[in-house]
C-alpha positions as CSV (number, residue, x, y, z in Angstrom):
1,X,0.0,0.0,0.0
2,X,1.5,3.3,-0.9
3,X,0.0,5.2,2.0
4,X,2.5,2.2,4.5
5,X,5.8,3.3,2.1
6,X,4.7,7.5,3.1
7,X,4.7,6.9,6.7
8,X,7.4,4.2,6.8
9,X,9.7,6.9,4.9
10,X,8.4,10.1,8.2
11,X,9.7,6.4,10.1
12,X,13.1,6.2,8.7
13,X,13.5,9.8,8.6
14,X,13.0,9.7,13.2
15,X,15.3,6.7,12.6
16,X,18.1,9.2,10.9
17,X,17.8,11.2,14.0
18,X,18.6,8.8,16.4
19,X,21.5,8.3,13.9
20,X,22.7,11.5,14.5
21,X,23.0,11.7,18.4
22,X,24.7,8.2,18.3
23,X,21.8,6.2,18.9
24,X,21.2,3.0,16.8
25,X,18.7,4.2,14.0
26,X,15.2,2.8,14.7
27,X,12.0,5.4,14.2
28,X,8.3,5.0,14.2
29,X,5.1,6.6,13.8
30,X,1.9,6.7,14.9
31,X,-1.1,7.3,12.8
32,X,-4.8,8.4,13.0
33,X,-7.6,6.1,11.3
34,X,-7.7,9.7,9.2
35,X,-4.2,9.7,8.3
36,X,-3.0,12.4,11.2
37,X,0.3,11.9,12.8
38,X,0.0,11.4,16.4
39,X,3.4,10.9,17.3
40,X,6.6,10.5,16.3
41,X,9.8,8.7,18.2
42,X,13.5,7.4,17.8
43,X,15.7,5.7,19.9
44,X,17.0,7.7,22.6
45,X,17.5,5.3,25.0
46,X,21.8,6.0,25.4
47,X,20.8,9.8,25.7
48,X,18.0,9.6,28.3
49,X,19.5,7.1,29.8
50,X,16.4,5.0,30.1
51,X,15.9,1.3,28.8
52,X,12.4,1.9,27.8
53,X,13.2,5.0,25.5
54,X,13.1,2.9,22.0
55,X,11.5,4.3,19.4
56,X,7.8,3.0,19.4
57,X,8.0,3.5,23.0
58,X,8.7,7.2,22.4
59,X,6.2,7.6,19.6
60,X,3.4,6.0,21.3
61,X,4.1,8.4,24.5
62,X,3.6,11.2,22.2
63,X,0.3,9.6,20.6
64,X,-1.4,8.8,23.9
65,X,-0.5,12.4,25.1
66,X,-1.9,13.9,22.0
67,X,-5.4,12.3,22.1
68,X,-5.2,12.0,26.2
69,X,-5.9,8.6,26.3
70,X,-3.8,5.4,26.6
71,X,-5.7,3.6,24.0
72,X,-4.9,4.1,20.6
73,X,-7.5,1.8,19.5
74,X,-7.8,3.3,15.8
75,X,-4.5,3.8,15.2
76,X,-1.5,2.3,13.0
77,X,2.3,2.1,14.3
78,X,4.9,2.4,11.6
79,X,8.4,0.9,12.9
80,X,11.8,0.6,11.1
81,X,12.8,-2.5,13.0
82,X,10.3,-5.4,14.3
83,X,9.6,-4.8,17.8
84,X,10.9,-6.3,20.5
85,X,9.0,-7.4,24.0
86,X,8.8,-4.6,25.7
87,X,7.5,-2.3,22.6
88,X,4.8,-4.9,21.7
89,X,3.9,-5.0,25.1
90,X,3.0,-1.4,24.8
91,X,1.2,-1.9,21.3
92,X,-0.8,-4.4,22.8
93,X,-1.8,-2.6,26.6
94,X,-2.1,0.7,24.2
95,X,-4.7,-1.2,21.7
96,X,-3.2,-0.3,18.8
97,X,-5.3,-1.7,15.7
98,X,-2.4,-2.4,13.2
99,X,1.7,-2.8,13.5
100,X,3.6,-2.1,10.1
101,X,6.9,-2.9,10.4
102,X,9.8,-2.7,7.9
103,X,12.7,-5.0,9.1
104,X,12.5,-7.8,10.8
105,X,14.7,-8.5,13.7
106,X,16.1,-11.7,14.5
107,X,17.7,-11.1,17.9
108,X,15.0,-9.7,19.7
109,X,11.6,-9.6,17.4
110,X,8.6,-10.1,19.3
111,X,6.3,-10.2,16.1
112,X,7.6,-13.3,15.1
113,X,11.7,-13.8,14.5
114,X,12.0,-14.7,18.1
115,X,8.5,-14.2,20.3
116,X,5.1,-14.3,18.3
117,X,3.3,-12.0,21.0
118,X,0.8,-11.2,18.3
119,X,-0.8,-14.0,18.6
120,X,-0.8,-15.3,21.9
121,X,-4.3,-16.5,22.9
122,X,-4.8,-15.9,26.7
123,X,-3.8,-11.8,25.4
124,X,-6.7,-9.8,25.7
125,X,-6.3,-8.1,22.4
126,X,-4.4,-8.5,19.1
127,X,-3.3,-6.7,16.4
128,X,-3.3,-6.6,12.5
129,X,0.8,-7.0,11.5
130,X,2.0,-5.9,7.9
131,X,6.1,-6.4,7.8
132,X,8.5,-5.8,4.8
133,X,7.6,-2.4,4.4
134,X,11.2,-0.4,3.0
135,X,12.5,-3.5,4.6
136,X,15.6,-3.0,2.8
137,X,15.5,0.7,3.2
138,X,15.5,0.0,7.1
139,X,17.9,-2.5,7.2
140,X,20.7,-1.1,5.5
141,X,20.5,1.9,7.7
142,X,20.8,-0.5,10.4
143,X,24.1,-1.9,9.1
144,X,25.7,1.0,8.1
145,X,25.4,2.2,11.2
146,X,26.6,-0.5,13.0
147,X,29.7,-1.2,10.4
148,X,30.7,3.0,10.9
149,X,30.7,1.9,14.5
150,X,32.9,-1.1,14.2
151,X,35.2,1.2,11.4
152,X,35.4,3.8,14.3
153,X,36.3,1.3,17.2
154,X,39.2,0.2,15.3
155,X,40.6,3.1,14.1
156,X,40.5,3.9,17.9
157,X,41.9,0.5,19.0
158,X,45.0,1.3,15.9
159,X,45.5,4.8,17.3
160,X,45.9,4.1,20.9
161,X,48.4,1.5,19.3
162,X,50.9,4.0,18.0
């Protein structure tokens, strides 16, 4: 659906951010059943120093603020990476109606690579998943982080060497 690949791009462009401050480059987005954006978040979990700062968690804060109320039973959450426990905890207590995500993650995904939360059947509610979405897009952003990182350590390690 072309309307997934607009907000999956606002996604990667909150992922970017995160880039930018050092933070490994997840984003997300939460939409209105009439397209609004409701929130937006990126990692910030280094700079906040707080383990539950991950980008739906951030974006899902914002959401629930903006409407004043916890449920967000009409709305869509666009992700750059597959969420892990704790995030699709929050999708599920929040009631979010549908989770697009764009790369799947096979350490920690709890949408299926490693936990199928989704579809748990003693959970209370459940949600639509779409997943593949700029997958590519997402990934590679991932990766070149994460190889700029590795380049950096060792340029580091071969200085300190001298």
């Amino acid at each position: 659906m072309n309307q997934d690949r607009i907000f999956m791009e606002m996604a990667l462009v909150e992922a970017e951010k995160a880039a930018q401050i050092g933070e490994v480059p997840i984003g997300a987005v939460v939409v209105g059943p009439d397209c609004e954006v409701l929130g937006k978040g990126y990692n910030q979990s280094i700079s906040l120093n707080d383990p539950s700062a991950h980008a739906e968690m951030m974006a899902i804060r914002e959401a629930a603020a903006h409407l004043a109320n916890y449920r967000l039973s009409d709305c869509t959450l666009y992700v750059t990476l597959e969420p892990c426990a704790m995030c699709m905890g929050a999708v599920l207590h929040s009631r979010i109606k549908r989770l697009v995500f764009a790369a799947a993650d096979p350490k920690t995904g709890a949408c299926g690579s490693v936990l199928s939360l989704q579809a748990e059947p003693r959970l209370n509610h459940h949600c639509r998943i779409t997943q593949g979405v700029l997958a590519e897009e997402a990934a590679s952003l991932i990766k070149n982080f994460f190889k700029a990182r590795r380049q950096a350590k060792k340029r580091s390690s071969a200085s300190h060497h001298l």
